[in-house]
Structure formats: C-alpha cells, structure tokens
MOPAC internal coordinates of N, CA, C and O (Angstrom, degrees):
PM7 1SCF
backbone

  N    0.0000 0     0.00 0     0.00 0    0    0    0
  C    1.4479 1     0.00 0     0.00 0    1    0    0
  C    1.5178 1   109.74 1     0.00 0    2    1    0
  O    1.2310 1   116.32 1   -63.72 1    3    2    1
  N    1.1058 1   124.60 1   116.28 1    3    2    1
  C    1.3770 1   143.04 1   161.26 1    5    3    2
  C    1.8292 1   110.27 1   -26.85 1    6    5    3
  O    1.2310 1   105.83 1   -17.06 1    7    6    5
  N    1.0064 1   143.89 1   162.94 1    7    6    5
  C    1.0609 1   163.62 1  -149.91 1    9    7    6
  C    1.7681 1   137.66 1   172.63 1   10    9    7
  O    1.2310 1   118.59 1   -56.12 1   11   10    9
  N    1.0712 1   120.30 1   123.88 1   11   10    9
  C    1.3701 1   121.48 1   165.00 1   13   11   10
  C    1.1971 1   124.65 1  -103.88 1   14   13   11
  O    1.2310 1   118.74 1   -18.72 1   15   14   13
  N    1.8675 1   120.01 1   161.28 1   15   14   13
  C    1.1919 1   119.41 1  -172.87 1   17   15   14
  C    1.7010 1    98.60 1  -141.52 1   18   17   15
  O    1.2310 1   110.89 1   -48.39 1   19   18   17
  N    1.2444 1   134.74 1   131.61 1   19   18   17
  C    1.0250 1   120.23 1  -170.87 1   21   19   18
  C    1.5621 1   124.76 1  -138.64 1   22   21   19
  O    1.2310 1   105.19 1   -42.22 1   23   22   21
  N    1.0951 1   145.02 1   137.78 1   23   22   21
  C    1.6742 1   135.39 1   173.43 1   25   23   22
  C    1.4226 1    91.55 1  -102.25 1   26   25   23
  O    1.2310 1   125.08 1   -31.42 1   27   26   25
  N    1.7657 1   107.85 1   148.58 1   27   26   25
  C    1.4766 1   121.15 1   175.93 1   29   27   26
  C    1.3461 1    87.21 1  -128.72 1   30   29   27
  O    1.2310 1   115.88 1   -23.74 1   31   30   29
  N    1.4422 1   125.43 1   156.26 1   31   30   29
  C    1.0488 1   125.16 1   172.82 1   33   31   30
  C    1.3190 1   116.05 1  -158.16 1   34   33   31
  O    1.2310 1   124.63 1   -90.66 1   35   34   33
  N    1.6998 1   108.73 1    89.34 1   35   34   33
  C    1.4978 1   107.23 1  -175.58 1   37   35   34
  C    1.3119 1   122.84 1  -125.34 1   38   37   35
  O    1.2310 1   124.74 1   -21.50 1   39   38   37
  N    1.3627 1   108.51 1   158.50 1   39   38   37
  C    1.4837 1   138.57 1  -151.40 1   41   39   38
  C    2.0196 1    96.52 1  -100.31 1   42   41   39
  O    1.2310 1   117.37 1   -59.33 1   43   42   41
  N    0.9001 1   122.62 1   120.67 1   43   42   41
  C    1.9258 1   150.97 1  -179.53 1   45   43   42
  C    1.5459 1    90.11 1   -83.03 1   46   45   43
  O    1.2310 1   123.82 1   -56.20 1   47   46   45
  N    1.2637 1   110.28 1   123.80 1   47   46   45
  C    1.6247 1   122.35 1   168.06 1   49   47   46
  C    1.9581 1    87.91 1  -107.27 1   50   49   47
  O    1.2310 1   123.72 1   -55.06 1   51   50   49
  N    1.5376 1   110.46 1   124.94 1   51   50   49
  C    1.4074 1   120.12 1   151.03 1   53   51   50
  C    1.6524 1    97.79 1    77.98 1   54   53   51
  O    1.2310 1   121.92 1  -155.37 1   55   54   53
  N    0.9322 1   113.92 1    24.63 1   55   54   53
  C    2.0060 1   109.40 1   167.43 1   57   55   54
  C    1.3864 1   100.09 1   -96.42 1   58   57   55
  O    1.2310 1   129.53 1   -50.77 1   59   58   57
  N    1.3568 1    99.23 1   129.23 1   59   58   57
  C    1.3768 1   122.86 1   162.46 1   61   59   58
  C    1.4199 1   145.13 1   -64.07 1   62   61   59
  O    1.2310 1   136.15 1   127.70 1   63   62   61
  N    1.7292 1    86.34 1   -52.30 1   63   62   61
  C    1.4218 1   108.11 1  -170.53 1   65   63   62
  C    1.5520 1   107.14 1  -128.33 1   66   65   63
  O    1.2310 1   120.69 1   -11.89 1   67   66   65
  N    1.3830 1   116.29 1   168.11 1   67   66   65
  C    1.1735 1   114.76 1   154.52 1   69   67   66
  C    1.3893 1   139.15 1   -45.72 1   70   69   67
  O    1.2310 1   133.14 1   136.71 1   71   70   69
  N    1.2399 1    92.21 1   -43.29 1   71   70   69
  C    2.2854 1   115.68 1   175.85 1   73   71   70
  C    1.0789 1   108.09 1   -67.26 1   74   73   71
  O    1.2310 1   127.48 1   130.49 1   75   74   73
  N    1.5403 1   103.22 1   -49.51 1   75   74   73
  C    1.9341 1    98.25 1   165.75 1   77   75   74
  C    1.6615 1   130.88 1   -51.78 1   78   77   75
  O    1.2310 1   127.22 1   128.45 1   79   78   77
  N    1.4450 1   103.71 1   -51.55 1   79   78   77
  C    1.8520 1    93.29 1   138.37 1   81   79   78
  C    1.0814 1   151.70 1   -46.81 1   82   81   79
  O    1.2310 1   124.03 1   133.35 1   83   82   81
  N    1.1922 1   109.87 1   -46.65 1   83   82   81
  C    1.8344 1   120.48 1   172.84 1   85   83   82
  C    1.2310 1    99.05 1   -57.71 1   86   85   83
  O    1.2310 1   114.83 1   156.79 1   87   86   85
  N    1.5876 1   127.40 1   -23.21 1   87   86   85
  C    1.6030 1   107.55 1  -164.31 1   89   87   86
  C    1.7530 1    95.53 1   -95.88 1   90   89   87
  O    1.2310 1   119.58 1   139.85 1   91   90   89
  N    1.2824 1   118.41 1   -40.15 1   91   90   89
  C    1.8153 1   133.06 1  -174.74 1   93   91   90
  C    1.8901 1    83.48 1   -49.55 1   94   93   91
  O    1.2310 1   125.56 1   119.65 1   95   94   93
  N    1.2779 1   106.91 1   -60.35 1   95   94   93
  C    1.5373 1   111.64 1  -169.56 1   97   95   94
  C    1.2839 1   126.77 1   -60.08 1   98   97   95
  O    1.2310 1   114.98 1   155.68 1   99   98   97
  N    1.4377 1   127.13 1   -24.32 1   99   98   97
  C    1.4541 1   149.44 1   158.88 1  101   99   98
  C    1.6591 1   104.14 1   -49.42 1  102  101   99
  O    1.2310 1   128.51 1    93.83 1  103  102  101
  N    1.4438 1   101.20 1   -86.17 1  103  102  101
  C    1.2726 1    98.01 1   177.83 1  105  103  102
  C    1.5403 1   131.67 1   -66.08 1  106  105  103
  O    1.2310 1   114.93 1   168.33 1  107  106  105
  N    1.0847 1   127.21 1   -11.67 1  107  106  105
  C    1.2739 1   129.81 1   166.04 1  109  107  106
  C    2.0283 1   116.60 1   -71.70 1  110  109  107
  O    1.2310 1   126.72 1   149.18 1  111  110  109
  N    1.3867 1   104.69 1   -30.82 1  111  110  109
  C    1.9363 1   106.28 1   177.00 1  113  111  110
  C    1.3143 1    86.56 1  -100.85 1  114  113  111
  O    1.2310 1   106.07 1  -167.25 1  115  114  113
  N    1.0977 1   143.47 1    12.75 1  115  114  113
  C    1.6444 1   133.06 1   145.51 1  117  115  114
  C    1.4249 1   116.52 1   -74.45 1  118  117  115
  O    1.2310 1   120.59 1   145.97 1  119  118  117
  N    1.0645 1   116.47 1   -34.03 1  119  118  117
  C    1.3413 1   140.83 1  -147.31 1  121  119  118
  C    1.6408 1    95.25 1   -92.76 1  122  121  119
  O    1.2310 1   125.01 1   128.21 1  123  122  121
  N    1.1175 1   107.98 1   -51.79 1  123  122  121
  C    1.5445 1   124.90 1  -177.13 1  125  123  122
  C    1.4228 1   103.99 1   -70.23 1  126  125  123
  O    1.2310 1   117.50 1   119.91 1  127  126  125
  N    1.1644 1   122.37 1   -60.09 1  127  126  125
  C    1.7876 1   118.76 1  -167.94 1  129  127  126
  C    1.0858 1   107.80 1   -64.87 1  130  129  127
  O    1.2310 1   116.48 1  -178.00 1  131  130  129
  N    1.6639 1   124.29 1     2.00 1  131  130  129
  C    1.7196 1   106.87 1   168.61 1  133  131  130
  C    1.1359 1   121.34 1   -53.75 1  134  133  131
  O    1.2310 1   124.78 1   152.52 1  135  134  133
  N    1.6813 1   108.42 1   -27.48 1  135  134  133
  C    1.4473 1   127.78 1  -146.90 1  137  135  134
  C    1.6609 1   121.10 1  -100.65 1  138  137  135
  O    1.2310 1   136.85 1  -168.63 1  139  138  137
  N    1.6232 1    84.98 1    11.37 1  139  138  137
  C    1.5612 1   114.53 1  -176.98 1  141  139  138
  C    1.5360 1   115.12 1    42.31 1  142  141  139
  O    1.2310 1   124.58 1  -102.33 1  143  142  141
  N    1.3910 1   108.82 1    77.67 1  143  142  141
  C    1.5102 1   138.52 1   162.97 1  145  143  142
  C    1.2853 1   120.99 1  -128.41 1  146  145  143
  O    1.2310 1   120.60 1   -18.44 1  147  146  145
  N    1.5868 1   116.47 1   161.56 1  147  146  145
  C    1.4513 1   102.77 1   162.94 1  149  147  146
  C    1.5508 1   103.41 1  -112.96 1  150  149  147
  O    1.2310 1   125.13 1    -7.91 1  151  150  149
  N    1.5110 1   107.75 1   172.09 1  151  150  149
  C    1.5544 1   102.13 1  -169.04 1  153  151  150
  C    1.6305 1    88.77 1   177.26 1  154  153  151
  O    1.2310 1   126.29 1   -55.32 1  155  154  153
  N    1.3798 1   105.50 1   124.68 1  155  154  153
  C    1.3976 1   142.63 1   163.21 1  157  155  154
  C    1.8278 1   125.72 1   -90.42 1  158  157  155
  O    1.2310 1   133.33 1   -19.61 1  159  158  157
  N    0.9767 1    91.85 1   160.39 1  159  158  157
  C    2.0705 1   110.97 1   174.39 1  161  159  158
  C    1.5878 1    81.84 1  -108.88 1  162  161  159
  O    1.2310 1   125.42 1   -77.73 1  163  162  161
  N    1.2195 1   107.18 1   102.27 1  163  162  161
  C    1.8995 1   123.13 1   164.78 1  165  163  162
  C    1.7917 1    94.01 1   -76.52 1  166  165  163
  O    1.2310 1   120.01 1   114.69 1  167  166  165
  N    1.0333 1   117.58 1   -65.31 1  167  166  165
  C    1.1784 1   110.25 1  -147.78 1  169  167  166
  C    1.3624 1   103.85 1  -151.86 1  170  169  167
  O    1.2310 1   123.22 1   -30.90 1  171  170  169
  N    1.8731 1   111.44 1   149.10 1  171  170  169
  C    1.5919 1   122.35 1   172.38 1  173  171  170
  C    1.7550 1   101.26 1    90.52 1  174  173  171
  O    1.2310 1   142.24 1  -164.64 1  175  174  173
  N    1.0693 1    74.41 1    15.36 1  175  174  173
  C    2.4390 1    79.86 1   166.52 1  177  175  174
  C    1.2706 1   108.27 1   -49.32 1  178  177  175
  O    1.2310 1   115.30 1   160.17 1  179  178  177
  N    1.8453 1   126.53 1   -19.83 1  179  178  177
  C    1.4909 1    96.65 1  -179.03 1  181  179  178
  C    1.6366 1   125.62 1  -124.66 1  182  181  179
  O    1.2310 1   134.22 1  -164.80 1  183  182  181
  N    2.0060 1    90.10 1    15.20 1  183  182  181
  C    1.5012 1   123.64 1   162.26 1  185  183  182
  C    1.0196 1   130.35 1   -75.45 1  186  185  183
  O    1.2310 1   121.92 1   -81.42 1  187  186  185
  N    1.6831 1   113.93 1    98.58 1  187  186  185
  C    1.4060 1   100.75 1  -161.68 1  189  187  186
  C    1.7724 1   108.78 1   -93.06 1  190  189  187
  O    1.2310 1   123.40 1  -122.59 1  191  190  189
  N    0.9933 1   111.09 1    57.41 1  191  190  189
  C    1.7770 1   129.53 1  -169.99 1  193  191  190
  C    1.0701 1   117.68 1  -125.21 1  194  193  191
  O    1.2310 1   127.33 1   124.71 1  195  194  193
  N    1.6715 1   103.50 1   -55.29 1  195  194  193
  C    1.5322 1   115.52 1   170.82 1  197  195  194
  C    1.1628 1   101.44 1  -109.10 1  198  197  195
  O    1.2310 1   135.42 1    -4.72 1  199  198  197
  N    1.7933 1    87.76 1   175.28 1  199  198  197
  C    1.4633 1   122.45 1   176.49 1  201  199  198
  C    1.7184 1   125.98 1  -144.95 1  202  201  199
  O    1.2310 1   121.27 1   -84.81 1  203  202  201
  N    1.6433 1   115.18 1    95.19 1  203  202  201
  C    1.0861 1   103.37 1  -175.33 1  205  203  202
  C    1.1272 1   103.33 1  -110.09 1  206  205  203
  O    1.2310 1   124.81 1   -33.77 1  207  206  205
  N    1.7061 1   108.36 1   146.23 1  207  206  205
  C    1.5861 1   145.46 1  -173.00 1  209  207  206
  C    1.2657 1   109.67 1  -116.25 1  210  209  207
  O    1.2310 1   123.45 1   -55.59 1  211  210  209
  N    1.4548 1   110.99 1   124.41 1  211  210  209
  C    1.2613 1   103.61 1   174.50 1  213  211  210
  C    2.3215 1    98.50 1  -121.99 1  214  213  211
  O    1.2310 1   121.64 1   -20.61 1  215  214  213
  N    1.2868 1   114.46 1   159.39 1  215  214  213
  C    1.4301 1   112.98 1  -157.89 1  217  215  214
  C    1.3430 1   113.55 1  -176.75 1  218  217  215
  O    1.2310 1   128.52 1   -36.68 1  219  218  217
  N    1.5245 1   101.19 1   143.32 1  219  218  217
  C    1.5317 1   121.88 1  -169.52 1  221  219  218
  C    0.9168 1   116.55 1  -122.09 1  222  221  219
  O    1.2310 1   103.47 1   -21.57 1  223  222  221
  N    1.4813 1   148.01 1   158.43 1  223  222  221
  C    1.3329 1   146.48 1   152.55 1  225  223  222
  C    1.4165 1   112.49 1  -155.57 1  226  225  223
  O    1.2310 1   126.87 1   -17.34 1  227  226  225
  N    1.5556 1   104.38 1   162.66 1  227  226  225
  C    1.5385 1   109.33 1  -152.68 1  229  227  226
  C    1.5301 1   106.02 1  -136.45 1  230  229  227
  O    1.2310 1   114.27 1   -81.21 1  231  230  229
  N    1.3632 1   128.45 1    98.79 1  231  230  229
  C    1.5467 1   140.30 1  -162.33 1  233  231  230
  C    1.6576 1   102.05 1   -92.48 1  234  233  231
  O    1.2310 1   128.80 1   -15.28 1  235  234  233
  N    1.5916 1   100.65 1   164.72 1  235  234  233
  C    1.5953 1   101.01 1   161.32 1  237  235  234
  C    1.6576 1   113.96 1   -84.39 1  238  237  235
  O    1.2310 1   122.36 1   158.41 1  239  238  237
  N    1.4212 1   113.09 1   -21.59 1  239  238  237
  C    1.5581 1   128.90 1   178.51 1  241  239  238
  C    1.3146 1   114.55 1  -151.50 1  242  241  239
  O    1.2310 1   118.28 1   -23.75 1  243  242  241
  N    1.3646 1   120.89 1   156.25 1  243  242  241
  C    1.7890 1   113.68 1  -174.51 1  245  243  242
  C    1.6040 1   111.02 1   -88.12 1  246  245  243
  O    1.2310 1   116.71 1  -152.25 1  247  246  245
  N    1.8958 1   123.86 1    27.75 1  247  246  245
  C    1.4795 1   105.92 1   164.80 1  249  247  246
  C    1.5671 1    75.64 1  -103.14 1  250  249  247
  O    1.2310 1   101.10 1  -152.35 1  251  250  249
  N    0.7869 1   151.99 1    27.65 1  251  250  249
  C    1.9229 1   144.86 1   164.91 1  253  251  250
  C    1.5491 1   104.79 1   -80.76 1  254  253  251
  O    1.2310 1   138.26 1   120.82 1  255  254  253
  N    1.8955 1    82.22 1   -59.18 1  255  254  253
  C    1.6354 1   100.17 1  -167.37 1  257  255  254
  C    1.5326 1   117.03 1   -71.38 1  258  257  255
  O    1.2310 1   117.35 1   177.30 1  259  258  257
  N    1.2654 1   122.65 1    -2.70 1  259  258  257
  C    1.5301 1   132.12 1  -175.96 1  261  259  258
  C    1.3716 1    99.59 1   -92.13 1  262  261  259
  O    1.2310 1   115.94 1   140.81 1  263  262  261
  N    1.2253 1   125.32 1   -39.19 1  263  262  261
  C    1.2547 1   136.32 1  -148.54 1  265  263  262
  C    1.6488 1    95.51 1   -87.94 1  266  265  263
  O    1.2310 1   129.09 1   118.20 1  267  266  265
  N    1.5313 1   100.09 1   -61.80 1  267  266  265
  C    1.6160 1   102.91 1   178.86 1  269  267  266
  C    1.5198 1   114.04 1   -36.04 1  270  269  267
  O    1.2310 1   125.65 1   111.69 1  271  270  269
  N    1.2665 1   106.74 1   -68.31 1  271  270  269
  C    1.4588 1   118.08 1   178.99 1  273  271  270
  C    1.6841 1   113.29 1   -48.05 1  274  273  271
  O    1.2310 1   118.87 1   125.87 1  275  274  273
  N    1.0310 1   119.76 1   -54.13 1  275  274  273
  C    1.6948 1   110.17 1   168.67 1  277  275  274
  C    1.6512 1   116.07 1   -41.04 1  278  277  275
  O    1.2310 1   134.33 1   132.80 1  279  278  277
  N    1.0454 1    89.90 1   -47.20 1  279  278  277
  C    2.1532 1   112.70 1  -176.73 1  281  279  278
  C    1.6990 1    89.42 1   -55.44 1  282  281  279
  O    1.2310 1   121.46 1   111.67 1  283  282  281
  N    1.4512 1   114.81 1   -68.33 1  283  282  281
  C    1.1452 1   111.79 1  -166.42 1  285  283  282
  C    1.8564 1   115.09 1   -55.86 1  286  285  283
  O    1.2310 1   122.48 1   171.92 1  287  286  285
  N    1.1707 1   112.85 1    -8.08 1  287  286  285
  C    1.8526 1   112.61 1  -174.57 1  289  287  286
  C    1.2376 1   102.73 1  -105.76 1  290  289  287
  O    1.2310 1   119.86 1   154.28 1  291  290  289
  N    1.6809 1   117.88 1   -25.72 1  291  290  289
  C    1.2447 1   112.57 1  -169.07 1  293  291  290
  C    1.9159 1   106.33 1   -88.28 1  294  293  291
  O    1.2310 1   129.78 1   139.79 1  295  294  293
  N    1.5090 1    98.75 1   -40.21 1  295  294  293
  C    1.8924 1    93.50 1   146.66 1  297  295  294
  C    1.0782 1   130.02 1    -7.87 1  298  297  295
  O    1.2310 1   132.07 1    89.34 1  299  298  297
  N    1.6062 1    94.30 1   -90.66 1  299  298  297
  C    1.8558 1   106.17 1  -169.50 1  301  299  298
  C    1.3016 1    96.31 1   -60.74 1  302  301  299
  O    1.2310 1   110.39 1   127.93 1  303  302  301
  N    1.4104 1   135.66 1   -52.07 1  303  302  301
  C    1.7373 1   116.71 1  -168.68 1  305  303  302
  C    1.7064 1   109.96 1   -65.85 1  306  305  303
  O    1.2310 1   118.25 1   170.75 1  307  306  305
  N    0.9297 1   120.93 1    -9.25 1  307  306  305
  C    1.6616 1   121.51 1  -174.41 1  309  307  306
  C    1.8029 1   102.55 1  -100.52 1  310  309  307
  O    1.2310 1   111.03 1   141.09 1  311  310  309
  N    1.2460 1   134.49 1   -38.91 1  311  310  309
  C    1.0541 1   138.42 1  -123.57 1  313  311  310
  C    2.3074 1    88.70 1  -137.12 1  314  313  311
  O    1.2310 1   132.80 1   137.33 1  315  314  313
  N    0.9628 1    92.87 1   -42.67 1  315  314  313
  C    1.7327 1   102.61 1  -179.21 1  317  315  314
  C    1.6910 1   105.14 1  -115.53 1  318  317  315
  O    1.2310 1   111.99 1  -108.01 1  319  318  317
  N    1.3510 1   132.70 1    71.99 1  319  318  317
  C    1.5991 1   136.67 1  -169.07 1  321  319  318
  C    1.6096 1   102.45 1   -69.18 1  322  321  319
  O    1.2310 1   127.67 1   147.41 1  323  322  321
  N    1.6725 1   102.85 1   -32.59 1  323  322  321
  C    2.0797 1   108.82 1  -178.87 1  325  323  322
  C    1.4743 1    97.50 1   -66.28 1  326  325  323
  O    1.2310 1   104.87 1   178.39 1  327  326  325
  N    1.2444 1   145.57 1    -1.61 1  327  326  325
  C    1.7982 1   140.79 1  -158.61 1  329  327  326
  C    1.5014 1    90.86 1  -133.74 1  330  329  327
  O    1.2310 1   133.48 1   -58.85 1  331  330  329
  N    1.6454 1    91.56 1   121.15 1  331  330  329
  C    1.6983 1    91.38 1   171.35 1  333  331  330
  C    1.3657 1    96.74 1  -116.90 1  334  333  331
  O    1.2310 1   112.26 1   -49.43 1  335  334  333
  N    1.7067 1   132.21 1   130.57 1  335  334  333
  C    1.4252 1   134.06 1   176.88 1  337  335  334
  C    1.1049 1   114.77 1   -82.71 1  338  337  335
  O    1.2310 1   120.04 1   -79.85 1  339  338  337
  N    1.6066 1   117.52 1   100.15 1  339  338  337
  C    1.4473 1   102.96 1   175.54 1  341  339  338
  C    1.6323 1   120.89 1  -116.21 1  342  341  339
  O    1.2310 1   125.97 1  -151.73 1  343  342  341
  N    1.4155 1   106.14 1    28.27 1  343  342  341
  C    1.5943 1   111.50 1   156.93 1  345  343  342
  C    1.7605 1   106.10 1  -160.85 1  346  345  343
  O    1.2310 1   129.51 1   -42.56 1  347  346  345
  N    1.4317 1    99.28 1   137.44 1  347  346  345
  C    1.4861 1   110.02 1  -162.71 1  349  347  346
  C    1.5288 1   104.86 1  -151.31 1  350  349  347
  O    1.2310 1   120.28 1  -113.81 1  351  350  349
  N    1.2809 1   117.07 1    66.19 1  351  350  349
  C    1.2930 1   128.77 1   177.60 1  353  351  350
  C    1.4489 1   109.27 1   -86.31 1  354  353  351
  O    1.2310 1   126.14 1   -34.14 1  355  354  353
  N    1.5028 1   105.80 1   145.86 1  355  354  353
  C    1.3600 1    97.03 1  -157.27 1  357  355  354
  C    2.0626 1    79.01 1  -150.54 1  358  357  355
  O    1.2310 1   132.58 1   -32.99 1  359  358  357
  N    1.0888 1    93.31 1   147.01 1  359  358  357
  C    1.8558 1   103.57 1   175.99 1  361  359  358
  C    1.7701 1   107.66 1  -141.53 1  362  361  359
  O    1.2310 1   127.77 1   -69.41 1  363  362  361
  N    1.5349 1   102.64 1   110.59 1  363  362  361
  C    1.8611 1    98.94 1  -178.62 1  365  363  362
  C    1.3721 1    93.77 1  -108.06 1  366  365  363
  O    1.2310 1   127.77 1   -45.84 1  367  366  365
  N    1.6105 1   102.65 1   134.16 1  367  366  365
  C    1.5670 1   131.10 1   158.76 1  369  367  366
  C    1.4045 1   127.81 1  -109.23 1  370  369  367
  O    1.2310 1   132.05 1   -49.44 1  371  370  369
  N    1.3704 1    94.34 1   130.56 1  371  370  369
  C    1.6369 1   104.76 1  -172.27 1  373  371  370
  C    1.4351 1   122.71 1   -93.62 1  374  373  371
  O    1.2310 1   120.10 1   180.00 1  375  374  373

C-alpha cells in the first residue's frame, strides 16, 4: 500500500500569543484527522507565528493518495483564511 509523508509549514496572520495558537492549532489537527491521517506539531512549539506539521497517510493506491493530500491543502486554505501554507512537501512510497 502506497503511502505519504508530508511537512506543512504555516505562517499565523495577527497571533499574539501562544494560547492564541494552541487554540488556531486545536482546531486545525481536528480538522485534519477527519480525513484519517496522523499529523503532529514537529517543531516551533514556542513560535507563536509559525506552525510546523509534520504527516502521514495511508491509501489503497496513489490517485487516492494524491487526491487526499490536495483535499488536505485546499482545507486549511478554505476552512483556516488566518494560515497561509507556504511549504507543503509531501514524499509518496509505494
């Protein structure tokens, strides 16, 4: 079964605080695990600017797994307008 691996890496328009992240960040890996993935805060836990994601997902074939992953970027830009994604590297293994 095919597989993806992915870094997200987004940039907070107007956060203040840390809490103000934790909350953008709450609902945003809520938002994501509908879509049955897993996905972490790798890094910058005490940047309250960014946001790095690190994430996997697991298809029956990779036009599933292409597709998911588009779904998943076009999400956060539709669904989170304060988060602009400006790195979304993604690596699928078969």
């Amino acid at each position: 079964m095919p597989y993806a691996y992915s870094k997200l890496k987004l940039k907070i328009d107007r956060c203040e605080s840390l809490k103000e992240k934790r909350s953008i960040l709450s609902a945003l890996l809520t938002s994501l695990k509908k879509y049955n993935l897993s996905v972490i805060e790798k890094a910058n836990q005490d940047n309250h600017h960014l946001i790095e994601l690190e994430m996997t997902m697991v298809r029956s074939n990779t036009v599933l797994l292409e597709q998911d992953l588009q779904l998943v970027s076009d999400v956060i830009e539709r669904d989170f307008p304060n988060l602009d994604l400006f790195v979304f590297e993604k690596e699928i293994y078969l």
